[in-house]
TILODO-285102 format. One line per 4 residues: their letters; for each residue y, z, x of C-alpha. Coordinates in Angstrom, 3 decimals. Last residue first. Layout:
# residues N
A	Y:Z:X; ...
//
This chain:
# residues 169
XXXX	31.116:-51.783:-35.601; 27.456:-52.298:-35.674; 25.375:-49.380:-33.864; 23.817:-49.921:-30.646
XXXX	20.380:-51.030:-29.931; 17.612:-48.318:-29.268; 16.266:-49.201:-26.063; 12.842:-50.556:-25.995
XXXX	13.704:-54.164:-25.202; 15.747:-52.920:-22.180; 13.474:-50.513:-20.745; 10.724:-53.162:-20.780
XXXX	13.017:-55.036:-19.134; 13.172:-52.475:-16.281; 9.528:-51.593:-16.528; 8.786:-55.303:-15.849
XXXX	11.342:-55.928:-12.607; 9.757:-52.765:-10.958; 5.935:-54.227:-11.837; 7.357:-57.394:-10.336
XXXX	8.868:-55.567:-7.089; 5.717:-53.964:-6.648; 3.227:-57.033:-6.970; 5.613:-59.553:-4.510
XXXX	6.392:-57.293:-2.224; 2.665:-56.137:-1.649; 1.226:-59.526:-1.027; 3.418:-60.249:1.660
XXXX	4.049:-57.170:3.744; 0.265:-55.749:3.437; 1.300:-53.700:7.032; 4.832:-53.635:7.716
XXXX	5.703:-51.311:6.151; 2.913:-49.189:3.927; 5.701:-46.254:3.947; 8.236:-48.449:3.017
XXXX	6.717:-50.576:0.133; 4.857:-46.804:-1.473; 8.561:-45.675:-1.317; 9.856:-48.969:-3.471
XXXX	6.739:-48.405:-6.349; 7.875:-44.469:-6.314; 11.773:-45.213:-6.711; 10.714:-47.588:-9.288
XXXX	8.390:-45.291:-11.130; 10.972:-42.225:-11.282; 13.828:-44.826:-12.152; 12.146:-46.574:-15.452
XXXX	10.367:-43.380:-15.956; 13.844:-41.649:-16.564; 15.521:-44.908:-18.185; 12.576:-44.315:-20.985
XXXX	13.735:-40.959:-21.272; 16.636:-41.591:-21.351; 16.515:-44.163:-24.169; 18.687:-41.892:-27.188
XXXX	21.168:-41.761:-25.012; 22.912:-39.152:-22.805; 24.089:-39.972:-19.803; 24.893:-38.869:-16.425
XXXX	21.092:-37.512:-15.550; 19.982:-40.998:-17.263; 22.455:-42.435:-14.741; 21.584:-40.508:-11.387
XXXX	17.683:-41.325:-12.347; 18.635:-45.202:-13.054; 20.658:-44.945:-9.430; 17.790:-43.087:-8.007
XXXX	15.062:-45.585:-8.751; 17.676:-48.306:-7.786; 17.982:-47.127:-4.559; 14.057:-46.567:-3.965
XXXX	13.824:-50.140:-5.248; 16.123:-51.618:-2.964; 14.944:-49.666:0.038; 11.636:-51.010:-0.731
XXXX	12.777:-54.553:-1.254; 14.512:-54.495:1.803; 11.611:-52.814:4.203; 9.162:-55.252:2.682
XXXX	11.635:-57.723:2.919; 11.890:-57.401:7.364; 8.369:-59.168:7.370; 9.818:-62.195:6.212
XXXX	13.444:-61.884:6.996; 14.086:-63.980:10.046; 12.329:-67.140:7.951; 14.622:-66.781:4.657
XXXX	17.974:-65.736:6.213; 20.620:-66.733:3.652; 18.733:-66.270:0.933; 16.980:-62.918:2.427
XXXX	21.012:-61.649:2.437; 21.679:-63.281:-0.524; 19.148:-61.248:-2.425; 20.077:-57.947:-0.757
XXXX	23.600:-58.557:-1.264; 23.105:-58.963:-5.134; 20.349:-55.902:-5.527; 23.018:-53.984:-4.391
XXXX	25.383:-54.931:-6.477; 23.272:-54.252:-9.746; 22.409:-50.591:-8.540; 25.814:-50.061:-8.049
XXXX	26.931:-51.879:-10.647; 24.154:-49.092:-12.836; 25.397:-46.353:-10.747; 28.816:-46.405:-12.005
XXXX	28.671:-47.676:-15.513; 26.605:-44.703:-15.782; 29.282:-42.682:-14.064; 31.619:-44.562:-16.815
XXXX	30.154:-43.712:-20.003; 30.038:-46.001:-22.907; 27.478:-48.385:-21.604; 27.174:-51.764:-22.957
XXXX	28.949:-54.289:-21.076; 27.383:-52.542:-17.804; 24.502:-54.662:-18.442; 25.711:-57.858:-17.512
XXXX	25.927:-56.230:-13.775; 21.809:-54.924:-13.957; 20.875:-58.883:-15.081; 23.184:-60.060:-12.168
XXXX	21.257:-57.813:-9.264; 18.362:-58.554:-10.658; 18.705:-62.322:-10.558; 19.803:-61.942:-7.372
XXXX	16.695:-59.922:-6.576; 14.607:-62.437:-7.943; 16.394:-65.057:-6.042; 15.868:-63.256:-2.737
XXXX	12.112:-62.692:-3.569; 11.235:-65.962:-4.368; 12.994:-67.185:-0.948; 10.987:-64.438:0.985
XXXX	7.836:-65.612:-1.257; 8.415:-69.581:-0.054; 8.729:-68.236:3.592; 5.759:-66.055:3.830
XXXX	3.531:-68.788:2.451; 1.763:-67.893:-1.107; -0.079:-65.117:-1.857; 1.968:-62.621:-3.439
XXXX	3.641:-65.648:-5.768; 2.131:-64.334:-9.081; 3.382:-60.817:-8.867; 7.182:-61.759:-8.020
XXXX	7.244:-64.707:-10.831; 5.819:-62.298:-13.676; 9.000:-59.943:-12.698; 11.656:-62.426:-12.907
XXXX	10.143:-63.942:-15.904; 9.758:-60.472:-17.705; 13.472:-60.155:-16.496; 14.734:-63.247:-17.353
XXXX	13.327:-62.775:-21.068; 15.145:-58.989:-21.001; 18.312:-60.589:-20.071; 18.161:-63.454:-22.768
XXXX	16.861:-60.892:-25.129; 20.263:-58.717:-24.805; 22.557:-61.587:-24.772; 20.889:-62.583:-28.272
XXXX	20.994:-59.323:-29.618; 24.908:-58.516:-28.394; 25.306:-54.659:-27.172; 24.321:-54.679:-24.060
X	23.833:-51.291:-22.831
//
């Protein structure tokens, strides 16, 4: 958990915009929302990485970079590929989520703070937002991605503003 106030409200701030970003652009060209999406999930990917500063335990440690790095090489995979990978994201993004579902399951079940149960409906309604992407695949591709992976994006900062912060040394 990050452990610094100000740190800790910068990463929930780029998550809210992160997530508000990925439902408003649904509707826009294919190309512009693969490019949204890659940066989003880059953003993600670094937001999930800064907060391993916090965490005490290492499997959570664990499945949070893993989490984190996976949302990196997702993002700069569709970055580097923008027009191959437009219909190919929903499949990405709901692998991604499913993943990181499970890794904030895996790290609540590793844990024990006072937020698990928040991190428990963090990762139960991710994994279920990414599944809903795959099975719908490749039908409602563009408007879908963008809507799902922002509702993802919101619970996970919501997570982090509602987390109790840690004590002062």
């Amino acid at each position: 958990m990050i452990t610094n106030p100000t740190l800790r409200l910068i990463t929930a701030v780029l998550l809210f915009i992160a997530a508000a970003l990925s439902i408003l652009l649904p509707f826009v060209s294919a190309t512009a929302l693969t490019i949204a999406i890659g940066g989003v999930a880059i953003a993600a990917g670094v937001a999930q990485l800064l907060r391993l500063t916090g965490e005490g335990e290492l499997n959570a440690k664990l499945f949070r970079g893993l989490s984190g790095l996976f949302y990196l090489a997702g993002g700069a995979w569709i970055l580097a590929y923008p027009v191959d990978s437009e219909v190919s994201l929903t499949l990405l993004a709901g692998l991604l989520l499913v993943f990181e579902g499970v890794m904030e399951l895996a790290g609540a079940a590793a844990g024990s703070g006072q937020a698990r149960g928040l991190v428990i409906v963090d990762g139960v309604v991710t994994a279920i937002l990414g599944g809903m992407l795959v099975a719908e695949w490749p039908s409602d591709s563009f408007w879908a991605i963008g809507t799902l992976f922002g509702v993802a994006l919101f619970f996970s900062a919501i997570n982090l503003i509602t987390a109790p912060k840690a004590p002062a040394a």
